[in-house]
GUNU-853689 format. One record per atom (N, C-alpha, C): residue number from 1; x, y, z; atom name. Coordinates in Angstrom, 3 decimals, always signed. Atoms other than C-alpha are relative to their C-alpha. Example, Ala and Ser with C-alpha at 12.3 -4.5 7.8 and 13.67 -1.06 7.14 Angstrom:
BEGIN
1/+0.890/-1.190/+0.000/N
1/+12.300/-4.500/+7.800/CA
1/+0.900/+1.200/+0.000/C
2/-0.820/-1.190/-0.060/N
2/+13.670/-1.060/+7.140/CA
2/-0.770/+1.090/+0.730/C
***
This chain:
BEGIN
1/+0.062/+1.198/-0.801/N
1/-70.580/-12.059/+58.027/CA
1/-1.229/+0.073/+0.887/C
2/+0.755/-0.267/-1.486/N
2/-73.386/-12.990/+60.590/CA
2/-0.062/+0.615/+0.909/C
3/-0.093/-0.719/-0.659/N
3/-73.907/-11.301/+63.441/CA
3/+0.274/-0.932/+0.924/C
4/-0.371/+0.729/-0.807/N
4/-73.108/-14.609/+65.312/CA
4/+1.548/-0.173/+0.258/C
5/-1.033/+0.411/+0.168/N
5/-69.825/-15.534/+63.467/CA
5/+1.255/+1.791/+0.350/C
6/-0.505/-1.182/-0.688/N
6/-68.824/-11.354/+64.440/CA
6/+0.038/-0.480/+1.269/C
7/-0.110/+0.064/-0.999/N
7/-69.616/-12.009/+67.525/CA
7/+1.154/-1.557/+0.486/C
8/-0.624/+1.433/-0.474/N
8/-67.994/-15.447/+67.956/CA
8/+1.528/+0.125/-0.023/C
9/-1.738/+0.009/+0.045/N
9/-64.268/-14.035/+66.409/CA
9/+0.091/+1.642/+0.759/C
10/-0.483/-1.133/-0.366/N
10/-64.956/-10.912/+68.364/CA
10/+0.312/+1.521/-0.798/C
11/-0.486/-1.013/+0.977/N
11/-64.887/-8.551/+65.123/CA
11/-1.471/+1.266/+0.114/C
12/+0.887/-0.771/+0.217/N
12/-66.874/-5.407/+64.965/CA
12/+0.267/+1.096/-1.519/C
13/-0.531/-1.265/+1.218/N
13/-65.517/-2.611/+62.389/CA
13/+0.946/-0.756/-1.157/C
14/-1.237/+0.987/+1.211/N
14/-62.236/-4.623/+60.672/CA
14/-0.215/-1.211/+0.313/C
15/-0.546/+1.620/-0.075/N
15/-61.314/-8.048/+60.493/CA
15/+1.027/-0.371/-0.915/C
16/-1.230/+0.755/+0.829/N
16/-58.134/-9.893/+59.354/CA
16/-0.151/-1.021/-0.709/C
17/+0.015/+0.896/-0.079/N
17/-58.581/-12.356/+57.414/CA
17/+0.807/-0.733/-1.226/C
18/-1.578/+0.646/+0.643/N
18/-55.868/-14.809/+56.574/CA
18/-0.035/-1.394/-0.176/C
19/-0.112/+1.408/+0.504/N
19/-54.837/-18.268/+54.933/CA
19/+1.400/+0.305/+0.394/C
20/-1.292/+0.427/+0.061/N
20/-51.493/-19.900/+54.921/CA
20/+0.706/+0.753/-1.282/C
21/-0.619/-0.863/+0.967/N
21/-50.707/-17.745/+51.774/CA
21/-0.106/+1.533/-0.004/C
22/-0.217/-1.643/-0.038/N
22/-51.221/-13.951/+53.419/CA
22/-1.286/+0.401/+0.773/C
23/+0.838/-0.764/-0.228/N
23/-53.844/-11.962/+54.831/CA
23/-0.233/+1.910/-0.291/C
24/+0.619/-1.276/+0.474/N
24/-55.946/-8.796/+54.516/CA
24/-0.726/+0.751/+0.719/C
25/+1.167/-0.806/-1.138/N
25/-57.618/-6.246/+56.801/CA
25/-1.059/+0.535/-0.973/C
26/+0.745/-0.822/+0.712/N
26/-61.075/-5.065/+55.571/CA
26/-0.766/-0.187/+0.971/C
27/+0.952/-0.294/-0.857/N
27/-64.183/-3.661/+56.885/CA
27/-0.644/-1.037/+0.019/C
28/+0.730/+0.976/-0.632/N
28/-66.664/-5.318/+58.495/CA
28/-1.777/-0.063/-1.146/C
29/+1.231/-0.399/+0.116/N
29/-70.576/-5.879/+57.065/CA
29/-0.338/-0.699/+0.654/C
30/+0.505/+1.280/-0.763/N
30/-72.611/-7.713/+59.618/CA
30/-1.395/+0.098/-0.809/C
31/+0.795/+0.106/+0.480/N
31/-75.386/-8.996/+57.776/CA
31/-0.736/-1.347/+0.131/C
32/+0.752/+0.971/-0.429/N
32/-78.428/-11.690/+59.348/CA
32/-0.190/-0.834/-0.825/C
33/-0.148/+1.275/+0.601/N
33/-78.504/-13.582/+56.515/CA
33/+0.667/-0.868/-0.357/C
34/-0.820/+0.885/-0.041/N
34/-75.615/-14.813/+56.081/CA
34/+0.228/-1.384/+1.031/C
35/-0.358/+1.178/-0.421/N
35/-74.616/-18.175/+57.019/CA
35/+0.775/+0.072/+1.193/C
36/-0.997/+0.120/-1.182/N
36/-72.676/-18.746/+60.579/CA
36/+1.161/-0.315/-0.507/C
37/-1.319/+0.540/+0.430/N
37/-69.123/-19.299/+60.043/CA
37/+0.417/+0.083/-1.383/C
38/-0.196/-0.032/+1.356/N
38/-69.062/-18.185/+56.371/CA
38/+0.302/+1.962/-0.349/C
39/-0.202/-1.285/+0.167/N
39/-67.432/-14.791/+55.092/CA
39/+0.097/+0.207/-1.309/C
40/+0.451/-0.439/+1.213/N
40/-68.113/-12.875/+51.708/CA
40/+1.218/+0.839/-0.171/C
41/-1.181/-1.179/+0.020/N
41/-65.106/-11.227/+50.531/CA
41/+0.119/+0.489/-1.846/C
42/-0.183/-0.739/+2.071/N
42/-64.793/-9.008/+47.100/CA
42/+0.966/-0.201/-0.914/C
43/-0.162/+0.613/+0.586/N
43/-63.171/-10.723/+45.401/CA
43/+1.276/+1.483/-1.400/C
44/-0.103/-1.192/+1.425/N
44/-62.718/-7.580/+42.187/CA
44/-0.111/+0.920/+0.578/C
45/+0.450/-1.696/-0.212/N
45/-63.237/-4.538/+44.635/CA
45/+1.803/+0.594/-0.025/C
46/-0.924/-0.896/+0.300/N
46/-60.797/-1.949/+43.329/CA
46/+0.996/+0.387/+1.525/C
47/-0.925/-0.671/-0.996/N
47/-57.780/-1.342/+46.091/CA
47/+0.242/-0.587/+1.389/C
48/+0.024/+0.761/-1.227/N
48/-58.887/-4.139/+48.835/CA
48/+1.041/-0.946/+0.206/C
49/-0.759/+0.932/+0.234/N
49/-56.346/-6.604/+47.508/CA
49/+0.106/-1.330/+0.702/C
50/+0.511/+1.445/-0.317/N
50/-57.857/-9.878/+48.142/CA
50/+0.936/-1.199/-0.852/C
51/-1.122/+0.731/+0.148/N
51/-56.176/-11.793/+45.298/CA
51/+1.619/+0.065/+0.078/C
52/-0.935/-0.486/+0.052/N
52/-53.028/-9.892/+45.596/CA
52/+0.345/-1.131/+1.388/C
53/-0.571/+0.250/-1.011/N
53/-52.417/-10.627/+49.401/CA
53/-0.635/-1.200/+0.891/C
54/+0.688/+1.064/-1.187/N
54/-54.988/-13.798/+50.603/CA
54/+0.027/-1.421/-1.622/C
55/+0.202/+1.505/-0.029/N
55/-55.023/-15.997/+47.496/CA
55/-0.921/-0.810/-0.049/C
56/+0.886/+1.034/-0.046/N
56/-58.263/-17.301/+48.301/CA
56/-1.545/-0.290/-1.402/C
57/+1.072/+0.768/+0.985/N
57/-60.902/-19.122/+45.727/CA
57/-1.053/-0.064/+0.719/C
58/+1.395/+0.694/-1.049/N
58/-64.761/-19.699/+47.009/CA
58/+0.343/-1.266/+0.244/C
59/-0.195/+1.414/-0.749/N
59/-64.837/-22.358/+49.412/CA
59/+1.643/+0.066/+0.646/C
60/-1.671/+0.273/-0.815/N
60/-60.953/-21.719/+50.973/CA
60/-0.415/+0.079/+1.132/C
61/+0.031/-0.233/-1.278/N
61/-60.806/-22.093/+54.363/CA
61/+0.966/+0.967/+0.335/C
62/-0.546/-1.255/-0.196/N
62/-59.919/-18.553/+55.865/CA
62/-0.087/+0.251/+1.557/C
63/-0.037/-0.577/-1.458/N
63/-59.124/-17.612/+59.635/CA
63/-0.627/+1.545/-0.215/C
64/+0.558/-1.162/-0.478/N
64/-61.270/-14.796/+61.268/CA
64/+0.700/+1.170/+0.912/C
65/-0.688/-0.444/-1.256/N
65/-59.641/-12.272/+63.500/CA
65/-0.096/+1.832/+0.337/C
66/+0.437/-1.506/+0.497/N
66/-60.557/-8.671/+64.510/CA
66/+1.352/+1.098/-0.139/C
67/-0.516/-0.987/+0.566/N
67/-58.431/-6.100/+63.451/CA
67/+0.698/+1.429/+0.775/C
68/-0.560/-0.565/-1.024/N
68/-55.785/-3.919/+65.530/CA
68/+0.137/+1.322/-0.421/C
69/+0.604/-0.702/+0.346/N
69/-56.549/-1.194/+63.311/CA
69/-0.701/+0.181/-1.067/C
70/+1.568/-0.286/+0.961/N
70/-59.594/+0.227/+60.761/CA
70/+0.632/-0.647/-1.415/C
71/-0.281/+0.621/+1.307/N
71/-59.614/-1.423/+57.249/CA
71/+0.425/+1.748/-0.771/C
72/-0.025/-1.246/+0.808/N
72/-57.972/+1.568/+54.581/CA
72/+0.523/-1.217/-1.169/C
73/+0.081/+0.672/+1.318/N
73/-57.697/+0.632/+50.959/CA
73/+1.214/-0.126/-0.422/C
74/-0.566/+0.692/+0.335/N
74/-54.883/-0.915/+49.897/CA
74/+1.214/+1.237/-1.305/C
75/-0.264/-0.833/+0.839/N
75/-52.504/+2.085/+47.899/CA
75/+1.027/-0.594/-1.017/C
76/-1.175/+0.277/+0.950/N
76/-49.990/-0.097/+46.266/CA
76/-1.072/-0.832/-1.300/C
77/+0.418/+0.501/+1.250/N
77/-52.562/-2.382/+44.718/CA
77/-0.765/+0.850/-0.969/C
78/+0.195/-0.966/+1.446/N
78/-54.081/+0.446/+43.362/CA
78/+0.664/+0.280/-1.014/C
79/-1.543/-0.418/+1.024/N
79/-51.248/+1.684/+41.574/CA
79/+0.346/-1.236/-1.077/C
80/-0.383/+0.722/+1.005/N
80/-50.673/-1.606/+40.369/CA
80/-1.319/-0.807/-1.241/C
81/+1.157/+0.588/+1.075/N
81/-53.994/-2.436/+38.484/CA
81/+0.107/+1.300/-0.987/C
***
């Protein structure tokens, strides 16, 4: 995410981020080119469980929120791929 839209939901290391169908803690990348208000999420990374637990398609609208503790990888969806 930006280093604006970090700063704006308050996220440094994790972030939550959730739809009306689940959310997901993962790490953070702050990266200047990105767009304000726009977050990059992996979609296929092994153990993060993005479609498992958020659901979301490019273009979903996704709440920001920082993270009450560190992103760790996900051990059930491992297991289950």
């Amino acid at each position: 995410m930006s280093p604006r839209t970090a700063a704006d939901v308050e996220v440094t290391d994790s972030a939550v981020i959730s739809n009306d169908r689940g959310a997901v803690t993962l790490p953070v990348v702050i990266d200047s080119e990105m767009v304000d208000g726009v977050v990059w999420l992996p979609s296929r990374a092994p153990g993060l469980g993005v479609p498992q637990h958020l659901a979301a398609s490019p273009g979903d609208l996704v709440t920001i929120g920082p993270a009450d503790e560190p992103a760790v990888a996900d051990e059930d969806t491992e297991a289950s791929q």
